[in-house]
DSSP file (Angstrom, degrees, kcal/mol; ACC not computed):
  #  RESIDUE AA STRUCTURE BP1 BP2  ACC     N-H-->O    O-->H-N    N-H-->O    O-->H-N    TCO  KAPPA ALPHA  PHI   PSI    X-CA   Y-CA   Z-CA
    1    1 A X              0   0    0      0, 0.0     2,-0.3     0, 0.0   102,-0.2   0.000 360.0 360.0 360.0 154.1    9.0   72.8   24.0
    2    2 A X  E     -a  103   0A   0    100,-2.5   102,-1.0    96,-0.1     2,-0.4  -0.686 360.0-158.4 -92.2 152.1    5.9   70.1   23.6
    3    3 A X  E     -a  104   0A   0     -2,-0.3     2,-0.3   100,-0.2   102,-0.2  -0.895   9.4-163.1-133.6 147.2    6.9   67.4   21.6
    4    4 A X  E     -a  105   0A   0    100,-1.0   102,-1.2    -2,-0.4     2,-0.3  -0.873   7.7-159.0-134.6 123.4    4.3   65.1   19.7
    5    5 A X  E     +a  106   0A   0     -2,-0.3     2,-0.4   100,-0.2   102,-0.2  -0.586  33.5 178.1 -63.9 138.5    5.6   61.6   18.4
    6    6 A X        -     0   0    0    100,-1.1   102,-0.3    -2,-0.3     3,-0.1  -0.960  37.9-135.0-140.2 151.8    2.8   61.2   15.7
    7    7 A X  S    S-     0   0    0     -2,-0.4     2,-0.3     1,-0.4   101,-0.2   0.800  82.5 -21.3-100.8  -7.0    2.1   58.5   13.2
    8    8 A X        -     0   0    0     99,-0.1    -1,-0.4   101,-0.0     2,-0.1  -0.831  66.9-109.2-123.2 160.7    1.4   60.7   10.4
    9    9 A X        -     0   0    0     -2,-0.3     2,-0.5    -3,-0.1    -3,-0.0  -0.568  35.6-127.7 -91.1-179.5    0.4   64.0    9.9
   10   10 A X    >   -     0   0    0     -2,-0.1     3,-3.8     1,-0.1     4,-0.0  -0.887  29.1 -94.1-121.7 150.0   -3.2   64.6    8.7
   11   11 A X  T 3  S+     0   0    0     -2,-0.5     3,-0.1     1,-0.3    -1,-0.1   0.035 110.4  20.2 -53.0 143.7   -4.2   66.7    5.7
   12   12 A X  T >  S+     0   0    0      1,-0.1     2,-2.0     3,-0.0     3,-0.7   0.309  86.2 151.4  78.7   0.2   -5.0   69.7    6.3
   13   13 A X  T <  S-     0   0    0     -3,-3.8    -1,-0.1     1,-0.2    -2,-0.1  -0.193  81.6 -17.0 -26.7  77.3   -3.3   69.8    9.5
   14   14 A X  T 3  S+     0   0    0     -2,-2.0    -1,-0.2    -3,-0.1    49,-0.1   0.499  99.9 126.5  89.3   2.1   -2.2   73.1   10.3
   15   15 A X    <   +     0   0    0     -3,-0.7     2,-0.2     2,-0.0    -2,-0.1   0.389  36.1 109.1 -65.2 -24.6   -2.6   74.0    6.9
   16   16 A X        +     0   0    0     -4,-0.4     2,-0.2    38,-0.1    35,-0.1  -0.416  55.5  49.1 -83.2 155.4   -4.8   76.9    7.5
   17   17 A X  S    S-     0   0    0     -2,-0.2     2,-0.7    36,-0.1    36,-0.2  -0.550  78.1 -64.2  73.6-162.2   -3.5   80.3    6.9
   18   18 A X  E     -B   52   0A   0     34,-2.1    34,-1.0    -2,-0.2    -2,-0.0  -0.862  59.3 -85.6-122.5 118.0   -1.6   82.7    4.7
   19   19 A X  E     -B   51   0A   0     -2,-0.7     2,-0.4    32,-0.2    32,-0.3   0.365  50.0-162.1   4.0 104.8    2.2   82.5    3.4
   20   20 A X        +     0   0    0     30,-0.7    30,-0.3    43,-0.1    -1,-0.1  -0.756  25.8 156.0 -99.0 146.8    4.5   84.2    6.1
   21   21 A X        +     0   0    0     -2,-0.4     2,-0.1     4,-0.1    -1,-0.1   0.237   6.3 161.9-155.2  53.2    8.1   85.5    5.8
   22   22 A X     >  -     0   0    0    111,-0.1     4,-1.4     1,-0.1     3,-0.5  -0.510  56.1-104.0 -79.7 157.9    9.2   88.1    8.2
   23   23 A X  T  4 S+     0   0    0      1,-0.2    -1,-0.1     2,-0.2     5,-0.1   0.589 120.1  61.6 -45.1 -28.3   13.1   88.5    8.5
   24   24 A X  T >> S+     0   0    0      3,-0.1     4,-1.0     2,-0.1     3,-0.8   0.991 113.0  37.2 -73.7 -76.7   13.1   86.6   11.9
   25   25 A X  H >>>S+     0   0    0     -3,-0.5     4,-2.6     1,-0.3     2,-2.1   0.967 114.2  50.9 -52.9 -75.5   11.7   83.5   10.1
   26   26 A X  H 3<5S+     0   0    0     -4,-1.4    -1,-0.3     1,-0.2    -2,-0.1  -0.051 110.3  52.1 -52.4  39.0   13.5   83.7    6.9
   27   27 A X  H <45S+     0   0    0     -2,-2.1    -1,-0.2    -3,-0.8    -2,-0.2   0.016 109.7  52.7-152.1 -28.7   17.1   84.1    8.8
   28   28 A X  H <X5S+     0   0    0     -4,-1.0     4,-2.6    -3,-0.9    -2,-0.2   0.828 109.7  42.8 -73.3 -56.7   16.2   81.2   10.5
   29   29 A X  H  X5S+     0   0    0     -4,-2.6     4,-0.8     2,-0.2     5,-0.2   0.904 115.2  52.9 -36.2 -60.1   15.4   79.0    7.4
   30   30 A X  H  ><S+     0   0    0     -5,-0.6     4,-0.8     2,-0.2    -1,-0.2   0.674 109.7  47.6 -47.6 -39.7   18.2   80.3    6.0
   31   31 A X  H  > S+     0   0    0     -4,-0.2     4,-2.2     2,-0.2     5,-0.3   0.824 111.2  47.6 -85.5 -56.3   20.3   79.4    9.0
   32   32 A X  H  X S+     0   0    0     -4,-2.6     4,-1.1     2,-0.2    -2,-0.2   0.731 111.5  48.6 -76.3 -14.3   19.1   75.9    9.4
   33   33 A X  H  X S+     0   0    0     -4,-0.8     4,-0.5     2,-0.2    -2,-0.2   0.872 110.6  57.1 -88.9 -66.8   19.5   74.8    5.4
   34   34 A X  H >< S+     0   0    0     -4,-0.8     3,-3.7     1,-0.2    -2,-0.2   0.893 112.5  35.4 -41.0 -66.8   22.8   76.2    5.7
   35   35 A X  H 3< S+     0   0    0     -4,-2.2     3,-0.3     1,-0.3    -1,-0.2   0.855 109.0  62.4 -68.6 -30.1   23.9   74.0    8.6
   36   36 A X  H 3< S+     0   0    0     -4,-1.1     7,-0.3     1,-0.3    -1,-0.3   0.467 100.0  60.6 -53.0  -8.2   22.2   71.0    7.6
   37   37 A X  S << S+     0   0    0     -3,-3.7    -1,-0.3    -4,-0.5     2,-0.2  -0.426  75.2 101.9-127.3  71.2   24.3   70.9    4.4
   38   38 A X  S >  S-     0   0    0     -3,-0.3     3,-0.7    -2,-0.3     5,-0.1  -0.712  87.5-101.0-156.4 169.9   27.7   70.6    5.4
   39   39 A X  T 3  S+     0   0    0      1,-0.3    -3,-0.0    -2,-0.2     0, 0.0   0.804 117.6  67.3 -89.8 -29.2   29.9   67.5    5.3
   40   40 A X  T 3  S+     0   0    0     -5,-0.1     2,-0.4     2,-0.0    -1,-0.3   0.766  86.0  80.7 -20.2 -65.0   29.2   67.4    9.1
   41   41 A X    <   -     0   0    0     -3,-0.7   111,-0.1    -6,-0.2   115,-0.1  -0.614  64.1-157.6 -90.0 104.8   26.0   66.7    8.8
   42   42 A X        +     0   0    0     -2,-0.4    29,-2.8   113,-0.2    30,-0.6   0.387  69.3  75.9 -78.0   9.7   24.7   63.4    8.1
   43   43 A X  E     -C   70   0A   0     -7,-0.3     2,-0.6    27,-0.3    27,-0.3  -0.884  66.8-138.2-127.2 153.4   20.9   64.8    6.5
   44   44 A X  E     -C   69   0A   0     25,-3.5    25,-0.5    -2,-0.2     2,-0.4  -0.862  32.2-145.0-106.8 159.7   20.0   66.0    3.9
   45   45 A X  E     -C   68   0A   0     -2,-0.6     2,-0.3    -9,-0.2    23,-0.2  -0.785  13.3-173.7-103.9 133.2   17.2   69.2    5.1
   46   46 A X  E     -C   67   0A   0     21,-1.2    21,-2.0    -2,-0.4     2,-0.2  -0.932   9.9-158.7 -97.8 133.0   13.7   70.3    3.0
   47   47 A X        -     0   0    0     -2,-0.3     2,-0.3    19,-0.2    20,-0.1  -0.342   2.2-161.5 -92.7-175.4   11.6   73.5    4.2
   48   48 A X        -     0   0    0     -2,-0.2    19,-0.0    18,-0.1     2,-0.0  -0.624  39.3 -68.3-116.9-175.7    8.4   73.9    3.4
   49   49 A X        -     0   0    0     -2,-0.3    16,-0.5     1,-0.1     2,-0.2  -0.300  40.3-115.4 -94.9 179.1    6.9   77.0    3.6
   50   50 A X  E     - D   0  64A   0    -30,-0.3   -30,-0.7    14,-0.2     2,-0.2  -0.622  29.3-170.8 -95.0 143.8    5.9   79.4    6.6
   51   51 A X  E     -BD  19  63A   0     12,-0.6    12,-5.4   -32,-0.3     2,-0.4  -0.924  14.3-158.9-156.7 135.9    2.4   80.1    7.4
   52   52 A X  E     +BD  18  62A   0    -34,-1.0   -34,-2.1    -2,-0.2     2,-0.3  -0.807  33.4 139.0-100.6 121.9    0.9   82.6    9.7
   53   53 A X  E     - D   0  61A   0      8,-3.9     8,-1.4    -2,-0.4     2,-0.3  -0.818  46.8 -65.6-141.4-157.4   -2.8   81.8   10.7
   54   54 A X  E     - D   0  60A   0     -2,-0.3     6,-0.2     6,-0.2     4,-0.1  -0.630  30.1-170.8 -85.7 152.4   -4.9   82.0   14.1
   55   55 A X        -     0   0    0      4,-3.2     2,-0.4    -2,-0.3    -1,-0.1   0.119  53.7 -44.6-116.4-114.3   -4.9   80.4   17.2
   56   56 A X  S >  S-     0   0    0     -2,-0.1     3,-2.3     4,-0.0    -1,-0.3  -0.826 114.1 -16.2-112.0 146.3   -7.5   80.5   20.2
   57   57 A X  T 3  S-     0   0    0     -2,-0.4    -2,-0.2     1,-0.3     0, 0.0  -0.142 133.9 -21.2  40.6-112.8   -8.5   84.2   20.9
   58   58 A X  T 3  S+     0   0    0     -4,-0.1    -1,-0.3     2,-0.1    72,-0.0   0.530  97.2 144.3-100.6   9.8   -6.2   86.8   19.4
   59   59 A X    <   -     0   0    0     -3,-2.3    -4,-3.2    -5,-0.1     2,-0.3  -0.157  41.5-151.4 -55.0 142.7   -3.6   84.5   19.1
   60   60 A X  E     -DE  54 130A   0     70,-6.8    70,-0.7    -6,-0.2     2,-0.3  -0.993  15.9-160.3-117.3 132.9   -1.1   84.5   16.1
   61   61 A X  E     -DE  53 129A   0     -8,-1.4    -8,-3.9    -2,-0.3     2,-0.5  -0.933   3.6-153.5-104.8 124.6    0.6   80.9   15.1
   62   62 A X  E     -DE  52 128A   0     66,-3.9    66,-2.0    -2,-0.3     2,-0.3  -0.867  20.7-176.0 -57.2 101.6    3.4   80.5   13.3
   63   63 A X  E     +DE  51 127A   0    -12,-5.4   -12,-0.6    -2,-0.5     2,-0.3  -0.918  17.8 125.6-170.3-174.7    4.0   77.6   11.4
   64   64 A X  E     -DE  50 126A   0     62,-0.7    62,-3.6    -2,-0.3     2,-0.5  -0.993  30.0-122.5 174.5 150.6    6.2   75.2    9.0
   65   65 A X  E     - E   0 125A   0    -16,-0.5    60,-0.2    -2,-0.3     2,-0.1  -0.922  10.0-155.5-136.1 117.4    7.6   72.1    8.4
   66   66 A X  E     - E   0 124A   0     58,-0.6    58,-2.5    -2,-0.5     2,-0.4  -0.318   5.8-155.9 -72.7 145.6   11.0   70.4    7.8
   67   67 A X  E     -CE  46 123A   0    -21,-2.0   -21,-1.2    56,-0.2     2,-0.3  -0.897   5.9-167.9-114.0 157.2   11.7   67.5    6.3
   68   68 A X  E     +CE  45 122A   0     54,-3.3    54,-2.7    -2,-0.4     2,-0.3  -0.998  10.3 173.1-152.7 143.9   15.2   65.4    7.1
   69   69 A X  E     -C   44   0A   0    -25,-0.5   -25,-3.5    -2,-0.3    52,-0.1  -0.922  41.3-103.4-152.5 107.4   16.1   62.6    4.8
   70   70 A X  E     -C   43   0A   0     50,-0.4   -27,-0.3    -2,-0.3     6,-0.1   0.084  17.2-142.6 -18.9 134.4   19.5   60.9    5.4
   71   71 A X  S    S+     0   0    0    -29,-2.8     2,-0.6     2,-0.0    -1,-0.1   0.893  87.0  71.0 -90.2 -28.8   22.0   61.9    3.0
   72   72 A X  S >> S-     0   0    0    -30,-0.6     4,-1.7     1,-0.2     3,-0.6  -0.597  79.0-147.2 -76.2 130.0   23.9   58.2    2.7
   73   73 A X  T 34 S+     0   0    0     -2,-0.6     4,-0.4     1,-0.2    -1,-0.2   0.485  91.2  72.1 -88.4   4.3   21.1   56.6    0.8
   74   74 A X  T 34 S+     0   0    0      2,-0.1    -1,-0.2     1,-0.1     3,-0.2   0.798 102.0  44.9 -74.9 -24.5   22.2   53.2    2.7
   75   75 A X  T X4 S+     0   0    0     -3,-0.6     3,-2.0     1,-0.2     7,-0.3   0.776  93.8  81.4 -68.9 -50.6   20.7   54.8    5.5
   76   76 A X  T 3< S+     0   0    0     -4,-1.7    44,-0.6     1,-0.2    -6,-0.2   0.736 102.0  39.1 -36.0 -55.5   17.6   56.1    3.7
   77   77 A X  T 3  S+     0   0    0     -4,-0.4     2,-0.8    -3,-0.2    -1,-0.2  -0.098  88.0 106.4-109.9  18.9   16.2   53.0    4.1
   78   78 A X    <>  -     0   0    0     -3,-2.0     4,-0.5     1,-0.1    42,-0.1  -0.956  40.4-174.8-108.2 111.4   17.5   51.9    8.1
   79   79 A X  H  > S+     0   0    0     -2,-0.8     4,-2.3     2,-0.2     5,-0.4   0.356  82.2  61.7-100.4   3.9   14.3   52.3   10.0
   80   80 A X  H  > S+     0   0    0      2,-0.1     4,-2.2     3,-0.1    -1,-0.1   0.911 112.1  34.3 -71.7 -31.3   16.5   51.5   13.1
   81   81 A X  H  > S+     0   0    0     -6,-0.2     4,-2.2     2,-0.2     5,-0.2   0.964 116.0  57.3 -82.7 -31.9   18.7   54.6   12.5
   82   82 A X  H >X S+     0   0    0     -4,-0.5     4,-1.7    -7,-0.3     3,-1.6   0.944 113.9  36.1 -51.5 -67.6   15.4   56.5   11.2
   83   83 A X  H 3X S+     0   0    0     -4,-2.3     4,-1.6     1,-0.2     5,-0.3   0.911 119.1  62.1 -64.0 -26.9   13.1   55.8   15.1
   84   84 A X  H 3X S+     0   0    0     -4,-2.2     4,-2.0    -5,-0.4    -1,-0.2   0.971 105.1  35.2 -34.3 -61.1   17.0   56.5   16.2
   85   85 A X  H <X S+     0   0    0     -4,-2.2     4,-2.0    -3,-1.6     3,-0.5   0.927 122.2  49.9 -70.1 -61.7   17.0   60.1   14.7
   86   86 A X  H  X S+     0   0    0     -4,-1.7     4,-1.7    -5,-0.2     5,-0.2   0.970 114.3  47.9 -53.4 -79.0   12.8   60.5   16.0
   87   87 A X  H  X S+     0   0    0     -4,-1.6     4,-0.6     1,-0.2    -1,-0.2   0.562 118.5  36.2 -16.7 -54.1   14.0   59.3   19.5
   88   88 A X  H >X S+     0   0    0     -4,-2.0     4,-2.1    -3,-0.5     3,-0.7   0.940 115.5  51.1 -68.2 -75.2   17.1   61.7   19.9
   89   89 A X  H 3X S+     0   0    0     -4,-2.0     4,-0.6     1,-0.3     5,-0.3   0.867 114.2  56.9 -23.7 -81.9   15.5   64.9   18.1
   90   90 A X  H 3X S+     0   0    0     -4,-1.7     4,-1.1     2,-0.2    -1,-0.3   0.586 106.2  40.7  18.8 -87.3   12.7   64.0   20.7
   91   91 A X  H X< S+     0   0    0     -3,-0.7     3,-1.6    -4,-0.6     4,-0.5   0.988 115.6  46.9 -69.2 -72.7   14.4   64.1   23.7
   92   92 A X  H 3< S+     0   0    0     -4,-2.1    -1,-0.3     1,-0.3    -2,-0.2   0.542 109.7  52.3 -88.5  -8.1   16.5   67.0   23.2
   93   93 A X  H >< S+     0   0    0     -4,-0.6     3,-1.4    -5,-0.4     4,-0.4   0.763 105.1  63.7 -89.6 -22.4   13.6   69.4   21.8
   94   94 A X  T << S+     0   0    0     -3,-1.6     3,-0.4    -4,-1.1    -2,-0.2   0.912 102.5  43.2 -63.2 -33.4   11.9   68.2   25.1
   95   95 A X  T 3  S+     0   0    0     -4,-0.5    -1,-0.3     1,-0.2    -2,-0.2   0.424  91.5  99.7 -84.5   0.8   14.6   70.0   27.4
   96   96 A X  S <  S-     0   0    0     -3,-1.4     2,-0.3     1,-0.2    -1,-0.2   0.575  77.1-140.1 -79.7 -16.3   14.4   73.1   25.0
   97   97 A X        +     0   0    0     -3,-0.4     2,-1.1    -4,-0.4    -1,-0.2  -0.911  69.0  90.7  96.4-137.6   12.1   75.3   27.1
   98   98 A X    >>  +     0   0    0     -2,-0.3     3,-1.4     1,-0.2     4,-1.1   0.302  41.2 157.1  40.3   5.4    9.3   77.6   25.9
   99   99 A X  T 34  +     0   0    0     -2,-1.1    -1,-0.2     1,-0.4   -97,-0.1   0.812  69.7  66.8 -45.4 -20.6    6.5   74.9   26.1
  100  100 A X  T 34 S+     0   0    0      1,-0.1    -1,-0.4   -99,-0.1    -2,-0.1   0.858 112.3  16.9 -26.2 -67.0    4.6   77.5   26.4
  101  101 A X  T <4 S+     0   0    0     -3,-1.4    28,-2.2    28,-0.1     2,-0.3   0.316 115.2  49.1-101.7 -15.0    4.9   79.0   23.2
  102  102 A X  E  <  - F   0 128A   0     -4,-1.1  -100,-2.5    26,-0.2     2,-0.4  -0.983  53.1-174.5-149.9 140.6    6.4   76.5   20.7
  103  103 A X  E     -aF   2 127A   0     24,-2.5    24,-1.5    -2,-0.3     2,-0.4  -0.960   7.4-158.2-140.3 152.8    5.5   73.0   19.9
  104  104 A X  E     -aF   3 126A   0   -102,-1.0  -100,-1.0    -2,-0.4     2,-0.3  -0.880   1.7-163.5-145.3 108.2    7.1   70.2   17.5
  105  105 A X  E     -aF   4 125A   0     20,-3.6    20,-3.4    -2,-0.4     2,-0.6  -0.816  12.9-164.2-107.9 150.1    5.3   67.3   16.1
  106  106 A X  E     +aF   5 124A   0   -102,-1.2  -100,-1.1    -2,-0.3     2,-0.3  -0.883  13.8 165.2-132.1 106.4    7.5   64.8   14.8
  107  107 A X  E     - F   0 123A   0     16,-1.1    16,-1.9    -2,-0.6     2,-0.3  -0.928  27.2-141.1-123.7 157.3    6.7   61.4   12.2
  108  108 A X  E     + F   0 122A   0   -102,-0.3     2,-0.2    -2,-0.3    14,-0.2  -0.826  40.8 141.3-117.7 149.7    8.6   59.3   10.4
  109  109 A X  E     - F   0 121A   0     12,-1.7    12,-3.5    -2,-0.3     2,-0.3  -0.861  39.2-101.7-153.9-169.0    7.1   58.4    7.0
  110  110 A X  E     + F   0 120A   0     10,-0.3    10,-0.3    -2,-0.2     2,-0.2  -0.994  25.9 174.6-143.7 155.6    8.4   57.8    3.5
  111  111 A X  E     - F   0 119A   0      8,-0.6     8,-1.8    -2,-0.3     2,-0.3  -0.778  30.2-110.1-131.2 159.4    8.7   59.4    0.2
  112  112 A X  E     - F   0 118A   0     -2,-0.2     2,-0.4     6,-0.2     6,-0.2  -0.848  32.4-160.1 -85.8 142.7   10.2   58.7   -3.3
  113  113 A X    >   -     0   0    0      4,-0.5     3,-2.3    -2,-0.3    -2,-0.0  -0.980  64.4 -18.8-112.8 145.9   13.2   60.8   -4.5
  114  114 A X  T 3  S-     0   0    0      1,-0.4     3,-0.1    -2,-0.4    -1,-0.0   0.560 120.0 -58.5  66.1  22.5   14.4   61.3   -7.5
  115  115 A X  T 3  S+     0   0    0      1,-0.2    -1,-0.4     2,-0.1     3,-0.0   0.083 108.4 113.0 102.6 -24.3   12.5   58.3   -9.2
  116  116 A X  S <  S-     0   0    0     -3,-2.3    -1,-0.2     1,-0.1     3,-0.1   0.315  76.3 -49.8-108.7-129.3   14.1   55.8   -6.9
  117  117 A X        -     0   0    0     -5,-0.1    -4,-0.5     1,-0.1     2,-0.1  -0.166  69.8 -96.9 -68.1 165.9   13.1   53.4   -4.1
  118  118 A X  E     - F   0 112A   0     -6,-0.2     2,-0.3    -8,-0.1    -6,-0.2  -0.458  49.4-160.6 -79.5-175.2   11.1   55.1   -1.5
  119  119 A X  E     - F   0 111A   0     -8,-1.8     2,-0.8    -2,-0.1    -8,-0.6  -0.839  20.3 -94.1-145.8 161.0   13.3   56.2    1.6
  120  120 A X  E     + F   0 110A   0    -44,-0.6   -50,-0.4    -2,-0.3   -10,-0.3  -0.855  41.3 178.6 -75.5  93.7   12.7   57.1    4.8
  121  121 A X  E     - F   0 109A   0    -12,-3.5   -12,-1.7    -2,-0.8     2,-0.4  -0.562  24.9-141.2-120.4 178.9   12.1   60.6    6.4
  122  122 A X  E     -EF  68 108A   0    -54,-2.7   -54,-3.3   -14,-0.2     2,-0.3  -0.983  11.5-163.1-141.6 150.5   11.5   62.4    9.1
  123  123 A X  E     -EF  67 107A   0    -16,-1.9   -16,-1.1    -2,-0.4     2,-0.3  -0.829   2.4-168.9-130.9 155.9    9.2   65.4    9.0
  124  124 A X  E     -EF  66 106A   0    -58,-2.5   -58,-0.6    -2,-0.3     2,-0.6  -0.998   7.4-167.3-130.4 123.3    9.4   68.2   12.3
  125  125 A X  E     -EF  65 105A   0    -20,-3.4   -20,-3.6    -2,-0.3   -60,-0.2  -0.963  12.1-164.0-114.2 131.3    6.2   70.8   12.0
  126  126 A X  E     -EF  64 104A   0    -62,-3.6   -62,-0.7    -2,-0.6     2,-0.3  -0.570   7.5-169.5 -96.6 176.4    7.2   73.5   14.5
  127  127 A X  E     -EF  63 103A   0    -24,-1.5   -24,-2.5   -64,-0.2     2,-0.3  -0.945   3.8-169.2-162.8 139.3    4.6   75.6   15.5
  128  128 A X  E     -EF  62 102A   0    -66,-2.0   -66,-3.9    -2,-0.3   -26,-0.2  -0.988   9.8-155.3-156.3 131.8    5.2   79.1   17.7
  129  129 A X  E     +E   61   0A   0    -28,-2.2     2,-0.2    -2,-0.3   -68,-0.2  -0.487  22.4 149.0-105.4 171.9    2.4   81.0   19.2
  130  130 A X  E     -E   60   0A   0    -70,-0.7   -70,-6.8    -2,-0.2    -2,-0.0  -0.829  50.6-103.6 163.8-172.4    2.2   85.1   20.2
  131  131 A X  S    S+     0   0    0    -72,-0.2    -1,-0.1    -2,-0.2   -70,-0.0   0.969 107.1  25.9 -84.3 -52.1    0.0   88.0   20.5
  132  132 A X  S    S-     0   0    0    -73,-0.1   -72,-0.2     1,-0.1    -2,-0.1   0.013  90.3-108.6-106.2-158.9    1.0   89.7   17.6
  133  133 A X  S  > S+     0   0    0      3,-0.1     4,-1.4     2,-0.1  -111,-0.1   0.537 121.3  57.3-106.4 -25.1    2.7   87.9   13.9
  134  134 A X  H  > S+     0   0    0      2,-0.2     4,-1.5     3,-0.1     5,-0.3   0.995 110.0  42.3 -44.4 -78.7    6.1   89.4   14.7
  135  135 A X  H  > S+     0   0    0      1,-0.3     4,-1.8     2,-0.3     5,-0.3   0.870 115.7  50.1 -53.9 -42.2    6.1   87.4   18.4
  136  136 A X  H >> S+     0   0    0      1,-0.2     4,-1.8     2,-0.2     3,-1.1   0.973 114.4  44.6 -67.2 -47.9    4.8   84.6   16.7
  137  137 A X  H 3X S+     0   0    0     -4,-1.4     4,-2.3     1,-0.3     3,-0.4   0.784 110.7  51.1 -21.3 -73.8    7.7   85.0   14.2
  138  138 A X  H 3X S+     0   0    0     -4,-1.5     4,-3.6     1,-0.3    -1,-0.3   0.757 108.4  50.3 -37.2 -40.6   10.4   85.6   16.6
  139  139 A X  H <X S+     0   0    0     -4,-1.8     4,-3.6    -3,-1.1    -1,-0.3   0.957 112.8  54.1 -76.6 -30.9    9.4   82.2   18.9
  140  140 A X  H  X S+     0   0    0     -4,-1.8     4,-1.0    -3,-0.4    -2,-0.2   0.884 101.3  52.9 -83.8 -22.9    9.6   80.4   15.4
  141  141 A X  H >X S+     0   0    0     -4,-2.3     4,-3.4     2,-0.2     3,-2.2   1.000 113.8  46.0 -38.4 -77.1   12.8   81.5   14.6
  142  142 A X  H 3X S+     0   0    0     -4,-3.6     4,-1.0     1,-0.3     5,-0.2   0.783 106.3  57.9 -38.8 -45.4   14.0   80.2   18.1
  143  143 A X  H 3< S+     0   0    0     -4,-3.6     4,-0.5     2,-0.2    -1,-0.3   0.617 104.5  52.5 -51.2 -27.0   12.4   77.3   17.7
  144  144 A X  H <X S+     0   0    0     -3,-2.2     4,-5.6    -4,-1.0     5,-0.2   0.874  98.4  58.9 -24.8 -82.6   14.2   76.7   14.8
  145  145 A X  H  X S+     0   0    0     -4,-3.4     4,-1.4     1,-0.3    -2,-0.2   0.742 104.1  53.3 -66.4 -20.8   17.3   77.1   16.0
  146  146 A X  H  X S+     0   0    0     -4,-1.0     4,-1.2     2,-0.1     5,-0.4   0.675 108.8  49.8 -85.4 -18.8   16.7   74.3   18.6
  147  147 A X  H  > S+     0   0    0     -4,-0.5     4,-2.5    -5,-0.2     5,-0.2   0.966 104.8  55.7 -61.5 -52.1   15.8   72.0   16.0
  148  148 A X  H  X S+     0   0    0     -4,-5.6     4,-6.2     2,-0.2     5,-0.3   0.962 110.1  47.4 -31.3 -54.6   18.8   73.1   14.3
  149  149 A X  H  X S+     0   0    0     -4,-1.4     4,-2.6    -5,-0.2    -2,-0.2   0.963 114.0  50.1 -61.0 -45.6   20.8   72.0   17.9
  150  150 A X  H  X S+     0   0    0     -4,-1.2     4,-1.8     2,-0.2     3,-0.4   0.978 111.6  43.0 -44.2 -82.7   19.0   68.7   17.9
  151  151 A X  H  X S+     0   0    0     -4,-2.5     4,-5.1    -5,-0.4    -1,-0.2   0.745 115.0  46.1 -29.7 -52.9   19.6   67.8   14.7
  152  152 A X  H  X S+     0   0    0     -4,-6.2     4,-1.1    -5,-0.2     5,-0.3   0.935 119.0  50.5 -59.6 -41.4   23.6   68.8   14.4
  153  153 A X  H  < S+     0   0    0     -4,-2.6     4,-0.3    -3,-0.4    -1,-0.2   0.740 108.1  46.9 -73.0 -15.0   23.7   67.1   17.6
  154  154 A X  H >X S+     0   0    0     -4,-1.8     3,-0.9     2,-0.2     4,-0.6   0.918 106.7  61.6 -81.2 -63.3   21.9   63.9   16.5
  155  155 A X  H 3< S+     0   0    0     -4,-5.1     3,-0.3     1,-0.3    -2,-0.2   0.569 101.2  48.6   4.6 -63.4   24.0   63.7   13.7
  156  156 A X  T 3X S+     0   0    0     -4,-1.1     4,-2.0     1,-0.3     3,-0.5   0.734 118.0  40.0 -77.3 -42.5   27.2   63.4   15.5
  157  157 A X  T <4 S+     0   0    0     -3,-0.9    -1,-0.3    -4,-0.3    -2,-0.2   0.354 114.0  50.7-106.0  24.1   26.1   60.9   17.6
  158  158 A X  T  X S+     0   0    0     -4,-0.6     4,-1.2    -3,-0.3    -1,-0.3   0.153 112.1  57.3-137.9 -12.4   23.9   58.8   14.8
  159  159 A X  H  > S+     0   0    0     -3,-0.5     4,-2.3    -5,-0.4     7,-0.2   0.795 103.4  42.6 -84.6 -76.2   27.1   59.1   12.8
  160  160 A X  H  < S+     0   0    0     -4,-2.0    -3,-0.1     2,-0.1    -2,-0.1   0.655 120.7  51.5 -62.3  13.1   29.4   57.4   15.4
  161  161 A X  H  4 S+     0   0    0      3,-0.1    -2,-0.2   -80,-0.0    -3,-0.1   0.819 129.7  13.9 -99.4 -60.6   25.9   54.4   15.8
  162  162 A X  H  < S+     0   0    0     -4,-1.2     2,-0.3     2,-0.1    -3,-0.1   0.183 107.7  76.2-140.2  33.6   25.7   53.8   12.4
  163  163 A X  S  < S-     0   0    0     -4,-2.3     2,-0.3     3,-0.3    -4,-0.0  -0.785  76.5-116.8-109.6 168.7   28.7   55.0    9.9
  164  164 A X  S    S+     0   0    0     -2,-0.3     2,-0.6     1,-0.1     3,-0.1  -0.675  99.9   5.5 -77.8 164.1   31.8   52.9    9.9
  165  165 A X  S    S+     0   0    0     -2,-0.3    -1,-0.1     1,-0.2    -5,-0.1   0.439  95.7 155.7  70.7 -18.4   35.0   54.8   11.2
  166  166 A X              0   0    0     -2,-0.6    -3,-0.3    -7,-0.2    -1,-0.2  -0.253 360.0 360.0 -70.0 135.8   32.4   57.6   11.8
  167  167 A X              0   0    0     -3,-0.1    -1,-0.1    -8,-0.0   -11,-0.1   0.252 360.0 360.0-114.0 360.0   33.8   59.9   14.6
């Protein structure tokens, strides 16, 4: 997969197109919220929505963008564990394969929740080319699901860096 380190995204950045949901995508979404919210899991996960537009000739892109926000709100605010989490994600989406087809840009920024201080997040937009809006679908699913691996896997090991006791 291409990986992008970014310092922010910019408006309107990928923004163009029209609301996608074929079952490949939405099973994937589904799939990744699910694992992300388990006692396991040291984040808490945001979607945003899927959007299908063009790419260069008849290409169709897939794409959509996660957000990951520590769930210990001591954490929120740890920009060592935060470029930790970037760093990690990073590397492992870089061995994922497809570079071809699927790309992941990755920034750390912050936002307010729930009224209180701001926090610390990390936003992934994947983005999954093909010929048709199915293929693109399909790659973004996959893509997904190595974000998924990254994450659970960063988790575990950003858990024993920076919980106490955490194993």
């Amino acid at each position: 997969m291409r990986v992008e380190v970014i310092e922010a995204p910019t408006k309107g950045d990928g923004e163009a197109g029209e609301a996608y949901s074929g079952a490949a995508v939405e099973r994937a979404l589904k799939n990744f919220l699910a694992a992300t919210d388990t006692e396991d899991s040291l984040f808490v996960a945001e979607a945003g929505g899927v959007l299908l537009g063009s790419g260069n000739s008849s290409e169709k892109v897939c794409a959509g963008t996660m957000t990951l926000r520590f769930r210990d709100g001591k954490l929120g605010g740890n920009r060592a564990a935060h470029f930790s989490l970037l760093e990690s994600v990073s590397e492992l989406l870089k061995q994922a394969g497809s570079a071809e087809s699927l790309k992941a840009l990755l920034s750390v920024g912050s936002a307010v929740a729930d009224g209180k201080e701001p926090a610390l997040l990390l936003r992934i937009r994947l983005e999954a080319t093909g010929n048709t809006a199915e293929q693109a679908g399909l790659r973004w699913g996959l893509g997904l699901a190595h974000v998924q691996q990254a994450v659970l896997f960063t988790s575990r090991s950003l858990r024993q860096q920076f919980m106490p006791g955490g194993d």
